[in-house]
C-alpha positions in Angstrom: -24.1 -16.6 -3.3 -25.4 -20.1 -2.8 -25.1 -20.3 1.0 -26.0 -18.6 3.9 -24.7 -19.0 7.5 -25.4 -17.0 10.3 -24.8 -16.7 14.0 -23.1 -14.9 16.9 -20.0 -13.6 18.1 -18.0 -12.7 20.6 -15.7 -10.2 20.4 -12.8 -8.8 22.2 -10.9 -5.3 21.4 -7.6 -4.6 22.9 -6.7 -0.9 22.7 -2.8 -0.8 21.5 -0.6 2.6 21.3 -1.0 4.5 18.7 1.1 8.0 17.1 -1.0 10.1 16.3 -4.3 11.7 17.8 -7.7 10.8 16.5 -6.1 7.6 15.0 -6.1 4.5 16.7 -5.0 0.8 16.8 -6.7 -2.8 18.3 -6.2 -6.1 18.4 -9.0 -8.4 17.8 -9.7 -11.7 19.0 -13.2 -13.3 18.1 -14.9 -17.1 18.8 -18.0 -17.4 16.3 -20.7 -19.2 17.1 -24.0 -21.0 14.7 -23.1 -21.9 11.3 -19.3 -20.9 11.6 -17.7 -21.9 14.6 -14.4 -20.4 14.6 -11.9 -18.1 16.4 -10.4 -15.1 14.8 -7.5 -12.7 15.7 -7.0 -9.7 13.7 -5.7 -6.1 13.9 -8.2 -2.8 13.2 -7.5 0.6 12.7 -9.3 3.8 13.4 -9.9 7.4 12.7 -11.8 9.5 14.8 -13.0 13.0 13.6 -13.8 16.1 15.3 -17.4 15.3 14.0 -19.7 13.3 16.2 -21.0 10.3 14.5 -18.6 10.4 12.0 -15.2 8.2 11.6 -13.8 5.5 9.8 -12.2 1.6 10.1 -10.5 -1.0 8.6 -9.0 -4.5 9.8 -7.8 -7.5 8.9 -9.2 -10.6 10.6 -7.9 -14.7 9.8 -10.6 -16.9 10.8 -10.1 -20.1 11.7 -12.8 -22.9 12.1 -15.8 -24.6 10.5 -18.1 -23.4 8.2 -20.8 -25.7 6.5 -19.5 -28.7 8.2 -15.8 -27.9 6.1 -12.7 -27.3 8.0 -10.0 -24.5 7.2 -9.0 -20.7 7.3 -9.9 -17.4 5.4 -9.4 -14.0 6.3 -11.9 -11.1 6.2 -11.3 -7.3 4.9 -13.3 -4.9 6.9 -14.3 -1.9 5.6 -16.3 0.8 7.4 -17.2 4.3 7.7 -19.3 6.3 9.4 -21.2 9.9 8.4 -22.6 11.8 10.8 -24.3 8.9 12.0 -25.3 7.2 8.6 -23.1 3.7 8.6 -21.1 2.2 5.7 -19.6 -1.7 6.5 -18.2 -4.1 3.8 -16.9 -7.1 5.0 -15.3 -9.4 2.1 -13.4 -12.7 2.1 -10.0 -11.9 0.9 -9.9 -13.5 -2.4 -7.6 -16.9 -2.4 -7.3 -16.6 1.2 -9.0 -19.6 2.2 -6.9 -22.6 2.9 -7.9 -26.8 3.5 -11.7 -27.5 3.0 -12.3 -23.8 2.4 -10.1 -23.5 -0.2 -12.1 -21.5 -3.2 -14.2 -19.8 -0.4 -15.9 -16.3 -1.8 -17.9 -14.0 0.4 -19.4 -11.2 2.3 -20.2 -11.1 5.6 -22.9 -8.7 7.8 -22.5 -7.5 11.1 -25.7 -6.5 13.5 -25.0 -5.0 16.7 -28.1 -5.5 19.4 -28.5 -5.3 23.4 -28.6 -8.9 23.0 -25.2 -9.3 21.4 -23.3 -9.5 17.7 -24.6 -11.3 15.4 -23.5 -11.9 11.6 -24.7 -13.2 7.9 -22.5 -15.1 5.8 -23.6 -14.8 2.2 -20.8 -17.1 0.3 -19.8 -19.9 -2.2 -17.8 -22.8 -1.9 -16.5 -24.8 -4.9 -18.0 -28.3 -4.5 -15.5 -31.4 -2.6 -14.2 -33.7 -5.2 
């Protein structure tokens, strides 16, 4: 990928109801901050095991914002797992997604969770303005 973006986040998950025990449903509403200032809203959902440490995740976010001083949307596929403690995360641009300025945007994007906050890498490509 030719660029690189990173930053924080802030993220807020909103528990919704769910059928069925061990799975479960969220809303997710997220304002990026550093080299993609955006918001996001999004859905997730979850499966929880009878295994500590292990489980699994996936979600749909729409981002929308700035990244490398080009305005539009793009949505992220998250993809994660977790087992027995040993953690699995893919998040990609969906392909074609992106809309305006960002329209040709490819990507994946890294997630670190600290005491200090979220914080992500943006690995991704951009065809160049006309």
């Amino acid at each position: 990928m030719d660029h690189h973006a990173q930053g924080s986040f802030d993220v807020n998950l909103t528990p919704q109801p769910a059928d069925h025990p061990g799975l479960g449903r969220l809303t997710i509403a997220k304002q990026y901050h550093g080299d993609l200032e955006a918001t996001a809203e999004g859905q997730m959902l979850t499966a929880m095991t009878a295994v500590d440490g292990s489980a699994g995740y996936v979600a749909i976010e729409r981002v929308s914002g700035t990244l490398g001083g080009r305005q539009g949307t793009f949505v992220l596929q998250h993809s994660g797992l977790m087992d027995r403690g040993a953690q699995r995360l893919t998040v990609t641009v969906v392909p074609d997604s992106a809309t305006d300025e960002l329209a040709g945007l490819r990507g994946d994007l890294s997630i670190r969770i600290a005491e200090e906050g979220h914080f992500y890498t943006f690995d991704y490509d951009l065809p160049a303005t006309a």
